[in-house]
C-alpha positions as CSV (number, residue, x, y, z in Angstrom):
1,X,46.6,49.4,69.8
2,X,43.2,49.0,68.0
3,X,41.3,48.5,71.4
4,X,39.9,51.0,73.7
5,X,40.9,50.7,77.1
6,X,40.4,54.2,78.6
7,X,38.1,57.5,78.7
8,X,39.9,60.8,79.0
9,X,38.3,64.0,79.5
10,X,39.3,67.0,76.4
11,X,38.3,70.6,77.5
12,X,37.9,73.3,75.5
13,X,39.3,76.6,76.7
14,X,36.5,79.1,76.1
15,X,35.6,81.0,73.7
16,X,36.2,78.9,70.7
17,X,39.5,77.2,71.6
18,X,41.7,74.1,72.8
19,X,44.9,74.2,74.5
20,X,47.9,73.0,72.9
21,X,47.7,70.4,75.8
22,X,44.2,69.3,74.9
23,X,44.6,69.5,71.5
24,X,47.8,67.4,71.3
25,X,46.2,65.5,74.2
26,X,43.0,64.1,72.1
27,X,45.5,63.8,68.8
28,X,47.4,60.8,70.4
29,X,44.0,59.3,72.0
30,X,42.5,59.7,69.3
31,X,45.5,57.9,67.0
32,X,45.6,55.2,69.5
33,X,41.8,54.8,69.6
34,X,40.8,55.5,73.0
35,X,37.8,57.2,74.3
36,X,37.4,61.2,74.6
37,X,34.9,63.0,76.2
38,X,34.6,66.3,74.2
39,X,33.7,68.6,76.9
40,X,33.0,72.4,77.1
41,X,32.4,74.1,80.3
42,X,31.3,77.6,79.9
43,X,30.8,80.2,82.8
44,X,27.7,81.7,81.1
45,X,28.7,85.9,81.2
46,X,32.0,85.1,81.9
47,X,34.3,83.2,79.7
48,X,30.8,83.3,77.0
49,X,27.5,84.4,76.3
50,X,25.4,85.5,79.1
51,X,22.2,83.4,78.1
52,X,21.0,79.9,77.9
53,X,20.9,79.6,73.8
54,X,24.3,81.5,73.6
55,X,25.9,78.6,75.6
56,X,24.3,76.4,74.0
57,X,25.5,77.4,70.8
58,X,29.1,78.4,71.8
59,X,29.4,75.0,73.6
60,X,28.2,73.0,70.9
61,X,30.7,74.8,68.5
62,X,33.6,74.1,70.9
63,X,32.7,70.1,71.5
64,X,32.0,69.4,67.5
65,X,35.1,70.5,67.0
66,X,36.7,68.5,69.0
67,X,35.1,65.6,67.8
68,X,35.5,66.7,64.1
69,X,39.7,66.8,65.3
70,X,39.4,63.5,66.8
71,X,37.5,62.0,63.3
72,X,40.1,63.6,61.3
73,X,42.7,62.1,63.2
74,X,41.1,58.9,63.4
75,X,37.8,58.2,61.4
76,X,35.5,56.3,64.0
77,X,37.5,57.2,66.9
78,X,35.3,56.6,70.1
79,X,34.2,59.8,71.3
80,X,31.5,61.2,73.6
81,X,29.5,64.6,73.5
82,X,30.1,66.3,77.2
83,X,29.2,69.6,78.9
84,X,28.6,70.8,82.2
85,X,28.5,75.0,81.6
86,X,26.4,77.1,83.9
87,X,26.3,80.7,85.2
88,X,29.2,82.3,86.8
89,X,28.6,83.4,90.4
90,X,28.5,87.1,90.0
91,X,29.4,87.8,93.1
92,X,32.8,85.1,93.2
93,X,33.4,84.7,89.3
94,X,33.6,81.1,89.6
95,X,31.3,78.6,88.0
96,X,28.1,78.2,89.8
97,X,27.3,74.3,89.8
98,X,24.0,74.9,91.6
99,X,22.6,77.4,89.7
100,X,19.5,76.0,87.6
101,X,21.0,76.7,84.5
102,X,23.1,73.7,85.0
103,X,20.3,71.2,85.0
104,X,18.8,72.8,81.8
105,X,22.1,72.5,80.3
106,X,22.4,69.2,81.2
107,X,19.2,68.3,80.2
108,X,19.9,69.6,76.6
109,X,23.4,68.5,76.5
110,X,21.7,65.0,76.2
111,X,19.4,66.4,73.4
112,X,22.3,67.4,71.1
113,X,24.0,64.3,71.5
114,X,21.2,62.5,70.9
115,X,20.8,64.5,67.7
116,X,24.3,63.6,66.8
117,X,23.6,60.0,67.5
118,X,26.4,60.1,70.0
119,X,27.3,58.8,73.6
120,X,26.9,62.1,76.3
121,X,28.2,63.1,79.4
122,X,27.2,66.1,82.2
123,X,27.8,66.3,85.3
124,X,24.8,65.8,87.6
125,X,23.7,66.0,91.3
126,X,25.1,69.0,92.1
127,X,24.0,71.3,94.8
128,X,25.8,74.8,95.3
129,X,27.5,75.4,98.6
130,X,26.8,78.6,100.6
């Protein structure tokens, strides 16, 4: 099937990783040419760095090589650069959507895949629940 038809969303497992499941997942989307969002979702000081520019940089690593699997696979394969990391809740260890890291990463998430010259996705209107 040459036309694309879907969007599927490919997580990396962090740090620096893809499940078999992902992996083989965004192989046969790829080789069948539909749409992957390339996403990594950090929990900054928990499953990566504790700062801004070390998510940044892990995240970025993570979702290029996804897309880099997906080209290889299929050269011109419809992909989009995604992310929605933030801080880990100290206090739960789970992924703090409301924290203001978030929007910064969401605001730069944009940035790099405007650099890339690619399509992005990030979550967005998120408030954290108390």
């Amino acid at each position: 099937m040459d036309k694309t038809v879907s969007v599927s969303l490919i997580n990396s497992l962090s740090p620096l990783q893809f499940s078999d499941e992902m992996a083989g997942a965004l192989i046969e989307l790829a080789r069948h040419n539909q749409a992957c969002v390339v996403a990594s979702l950090i929990m900054a000081g928990g499953s990566g760095p504790v700062t801004l520019d070390g998510v940044l940089a892990l995240q970025n690593a993570e979702i290029l090589a996804g897309i880099t699997l997906a080209q290889l696979v299929r050269p011109g394969a419809p992909v989009i650069y995604g992310s929605t990391s933030s801080a880990m809740d100290m206090k739960t260890g789970a992924l703090s959507i409301g924290a203001p890291e978030l929007s910064k990463n969401i605001h730069l998430v944009a940035q790099m895949a405007r650099f890339y010259n690619l399509p992005s996705r990030a979550g967005r209107a998120l408030t954290h629940e108390f």
